[in-house]
Each structure stands twice: as C-alpha cells, then as structure tokens.
C-alpha positions in Angstrom: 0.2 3.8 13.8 -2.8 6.1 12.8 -1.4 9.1 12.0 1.6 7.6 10.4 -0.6 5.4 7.8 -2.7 8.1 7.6 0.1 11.0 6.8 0.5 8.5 3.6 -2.9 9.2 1.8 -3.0 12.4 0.1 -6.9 13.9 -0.2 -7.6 16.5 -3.2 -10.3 19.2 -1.9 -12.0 21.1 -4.2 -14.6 24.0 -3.2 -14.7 27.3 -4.5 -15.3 29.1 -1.6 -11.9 29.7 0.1 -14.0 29.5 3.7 -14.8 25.9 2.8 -11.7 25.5 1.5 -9.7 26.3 4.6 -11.9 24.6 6.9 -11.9 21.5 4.7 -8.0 21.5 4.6 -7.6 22.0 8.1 -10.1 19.3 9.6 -7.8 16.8 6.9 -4.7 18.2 8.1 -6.0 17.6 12.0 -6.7 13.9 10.9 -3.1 13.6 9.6 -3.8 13.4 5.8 -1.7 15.3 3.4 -3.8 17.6 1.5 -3.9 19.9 -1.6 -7.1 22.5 -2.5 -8.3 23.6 -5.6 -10.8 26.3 -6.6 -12.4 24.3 -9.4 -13.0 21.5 -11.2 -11.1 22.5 -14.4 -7.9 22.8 -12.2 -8.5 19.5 -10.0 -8.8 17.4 -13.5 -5.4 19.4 -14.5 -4.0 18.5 -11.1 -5.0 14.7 -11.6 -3.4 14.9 -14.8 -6.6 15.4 -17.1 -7.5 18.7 -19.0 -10.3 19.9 -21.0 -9.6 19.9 -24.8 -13.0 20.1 -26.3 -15.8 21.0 -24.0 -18.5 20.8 -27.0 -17.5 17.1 -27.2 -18.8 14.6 -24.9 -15.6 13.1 -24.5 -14.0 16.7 -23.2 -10.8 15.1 -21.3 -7.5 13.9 -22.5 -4.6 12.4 -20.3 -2.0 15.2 -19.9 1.4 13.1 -19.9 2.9 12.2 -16.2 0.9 14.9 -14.2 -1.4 12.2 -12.7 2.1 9.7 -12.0 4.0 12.5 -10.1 1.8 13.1 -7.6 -0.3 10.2 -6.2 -3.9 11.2 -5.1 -6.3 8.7 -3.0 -9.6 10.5 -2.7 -11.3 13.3 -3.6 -13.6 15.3 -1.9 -15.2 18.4 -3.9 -18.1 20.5 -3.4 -21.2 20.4 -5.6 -21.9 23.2 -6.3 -19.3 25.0 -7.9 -19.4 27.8 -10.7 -18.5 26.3 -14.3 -17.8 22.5 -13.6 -20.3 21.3 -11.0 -19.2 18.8 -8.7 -21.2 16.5 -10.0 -19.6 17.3 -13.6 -15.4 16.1 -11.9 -17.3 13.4 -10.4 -18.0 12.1 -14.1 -15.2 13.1 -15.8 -12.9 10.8 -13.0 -14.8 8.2 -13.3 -15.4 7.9 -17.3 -11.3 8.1 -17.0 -9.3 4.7 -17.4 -6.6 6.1 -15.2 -8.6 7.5 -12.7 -11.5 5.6 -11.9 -10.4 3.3 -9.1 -10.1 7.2 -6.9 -12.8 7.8 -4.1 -15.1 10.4 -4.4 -16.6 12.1 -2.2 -19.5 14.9 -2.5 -20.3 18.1 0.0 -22.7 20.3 -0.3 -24.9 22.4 2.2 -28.1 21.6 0.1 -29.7 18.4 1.4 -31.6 17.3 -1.9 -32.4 14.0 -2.2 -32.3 13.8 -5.9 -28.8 15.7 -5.8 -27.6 12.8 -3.8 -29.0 10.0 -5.7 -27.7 11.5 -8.4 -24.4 11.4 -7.3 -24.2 7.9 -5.8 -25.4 6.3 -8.6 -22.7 8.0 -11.2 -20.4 6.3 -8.0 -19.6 8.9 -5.5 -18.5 6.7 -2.1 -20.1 9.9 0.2 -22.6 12.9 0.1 -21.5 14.4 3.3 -23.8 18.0 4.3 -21.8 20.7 4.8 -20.8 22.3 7.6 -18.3 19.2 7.2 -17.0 18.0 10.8 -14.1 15.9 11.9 -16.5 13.1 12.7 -17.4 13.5 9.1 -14.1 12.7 7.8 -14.0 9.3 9.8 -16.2 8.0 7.3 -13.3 8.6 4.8 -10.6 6.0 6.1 -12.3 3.2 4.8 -12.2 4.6 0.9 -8.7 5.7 1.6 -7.2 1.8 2.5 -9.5 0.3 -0.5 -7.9 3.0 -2.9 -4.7 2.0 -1.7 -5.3 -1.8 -2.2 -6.8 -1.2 -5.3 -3.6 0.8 -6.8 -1.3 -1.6 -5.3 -2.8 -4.5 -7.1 -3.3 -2.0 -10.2 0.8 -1.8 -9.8 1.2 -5.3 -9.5 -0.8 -6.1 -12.5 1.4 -3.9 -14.5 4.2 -5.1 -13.5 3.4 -8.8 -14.2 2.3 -7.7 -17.4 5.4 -5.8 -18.2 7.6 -8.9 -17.1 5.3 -10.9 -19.6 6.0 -9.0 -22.0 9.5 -8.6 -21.9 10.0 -12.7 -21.5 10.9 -13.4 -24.9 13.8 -10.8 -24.6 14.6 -11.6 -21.5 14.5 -15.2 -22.9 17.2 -14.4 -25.5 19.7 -12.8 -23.1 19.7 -15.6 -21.1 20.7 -17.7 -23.8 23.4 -15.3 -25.1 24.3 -15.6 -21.2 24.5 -19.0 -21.5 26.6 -19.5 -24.8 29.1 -17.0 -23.3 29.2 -19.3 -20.0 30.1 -21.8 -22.4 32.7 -20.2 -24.1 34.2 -19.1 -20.9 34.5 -22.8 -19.5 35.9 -24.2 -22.8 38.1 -21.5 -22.9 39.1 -22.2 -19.0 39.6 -26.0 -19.9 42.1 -25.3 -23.5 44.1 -23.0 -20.7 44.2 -25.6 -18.2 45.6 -28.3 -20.5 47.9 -26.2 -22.1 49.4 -25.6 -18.6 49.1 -29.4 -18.1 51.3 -30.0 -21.0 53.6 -27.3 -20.2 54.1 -28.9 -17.0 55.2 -32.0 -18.3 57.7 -31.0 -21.3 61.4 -32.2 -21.3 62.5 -28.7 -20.7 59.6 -28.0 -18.1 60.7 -31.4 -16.5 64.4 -30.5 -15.9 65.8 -29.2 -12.5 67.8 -25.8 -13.3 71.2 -24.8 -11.7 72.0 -21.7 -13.1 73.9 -19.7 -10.9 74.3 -22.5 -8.1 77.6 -24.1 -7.1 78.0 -27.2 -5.6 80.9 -27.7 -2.6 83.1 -30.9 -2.5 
C-alpha cells in the first residue's frame, strides 16, 4: 500500500549542483515518489506554471496558462542556496501565488544557520532539512505530501460546487425546456391514441371484410 500511494505524489527538486541533484532524485525515487529536478528557481516557477515578467517589480510572477494544470506537483523541496533565485526567493514567490500556495515546501541546505532557518519557516516552509539529505530525512516528508493531497482535493471540490452554482440557472432553464417538451410528447401520444380509438370504432373499421373468401354450401 506504501509504495503504491506513494508512487502518486510527484516531488519537484530543485538544487543547482547536479551532485545534490542526483542524490536528491534518487533517495525520492527509492521511497517510491515520482520526481522531476530542476537547476534553478527561474525554471521550477516555469515548471509550476509561473514565470518572471518583471523582476524590478515586487510582484515579478504571472500565471503562465495550463503549465501548472498539466502536471500536478505536491511538494517541493529546493536548496537554499542557489545562484540568482535563492531558495528562500521560490519559497516566496509559491507562496505569494493564489494557485500555488497550498504546495509543501521544503528547505536544504548544508549551512546550519539559525537565522536562515527562522527565516524560512516563518515565510512557511514545512522543513529545513541539513544537507547531506538521508532517506530517514525524507520520512519527515509523507505527512506534507497526504495534507497537500487533502488540501487540493477539497480545493477541487470547492470548484466544482462552485461551478455547479454557477451554472444552476442554466441548468434551471434546460430542465424546463426538458419539461415543456415532455409535455408536448405526452399530448402528442394521447391525440394519437384517440385518433386510433376512433379509427377503431368507424362503420367501415367496424365491418368484417371478405374479399377474396368463398363460402361452401
């Protein structure tokens, strides 16, 4: 049952140093999570869908249509330091998103610094875990993983309910039309069944035919 509910969560690592990146991928893989690196933190937020459009602005990311829908990601785990966008810096910019938010992070680094790691907790990373990362290490993960889950299914649910809310009133008006046609098709079935009626009982209807029969005496 583990490793098939765990083959379901997919885990984006992020570390520039392809070491790291390797090692990272295969302790996931050996714990049965599907896994996709990155080198940066530019290309993880194009991965997840988001992309840089003005990095002077303090709002520097934009939703790139239906590149976060296709593939479904339910944690993160990215190194902190990282040449260009820290780790610290994707850890902001997923959670300032409205569409990304509800994903785990999770922080490595092989600098123990307890400001560093305040730091990151408080801006709502779920881990700091010191690198050299071991299996052990990525037990602490499995607990994030099933509350991302639950939180997107009920983020799925929502949407739906809201979408059936919002369609009611048409949905309101075709079963109507659905109705009046139900209607028509009974009064319609009730003309043609007495018209058959009254068929059924005219003179010429009524009378026995011979027509080709002859009678021996």
């Amino acid at each position: 049952m583990g490793m098939a509910a765990e083959s379901q969560f997919h885990v984006l690592a992020v570390d520039d140093s392809l070491i790291d990146r390797k090692l990272i991928e295969r302790l996931l893989k050996t714990s049965s999570y599907q896994v996709t690196t990155v080198d940066s933190g530019s290309k993880a937020l194009e991965f997840l869908g988001l992309y840089e459009v003005d990095t002077t602005s303090p709002n520097a990311s934009s939703i790139s249509p239906n590149n976060h829908q296709e593939v479904e990601v339910n944690l993160v785990i990215t190194d902190y330091c990282m040449p260009g966008m820290t780790g610290y810096d994707l850890l902001k910019k997923i959670k300032e998103s409205s569409s990304l938010k509800n994903i785990p992070v999770v922080i490595m680094s092989s600098e123990n610094v307890p400001s560093r790691i305040s730091r990151c907790l408080e801006e709502g990373a779920e881990e700091f875990i010191l690198k050299p990362v071991r299996l052990s290490d990525l037990n602490k993960l499995r607990p994030h993983l099933l509350k991302s889950k639950f939180k997107d299914q009920n983020k799925k649910q929502e949407k739906q309910e809201e979408k059936a809310a919002f369609q009611s009133p048409k949905q309101q008006e075709q079963e109507e039309e659905r109705q009046q046609q139900q209607l028509l098709q009974q009064q319609q079935s009730s003309n043609n069944k007495r018209k058959a009626i009254e068929e059924g009982l005219s003179p010429e209807r009524a009378r026995p035919r011979y027509n080709g029969i002859t009678t021996a005496v």
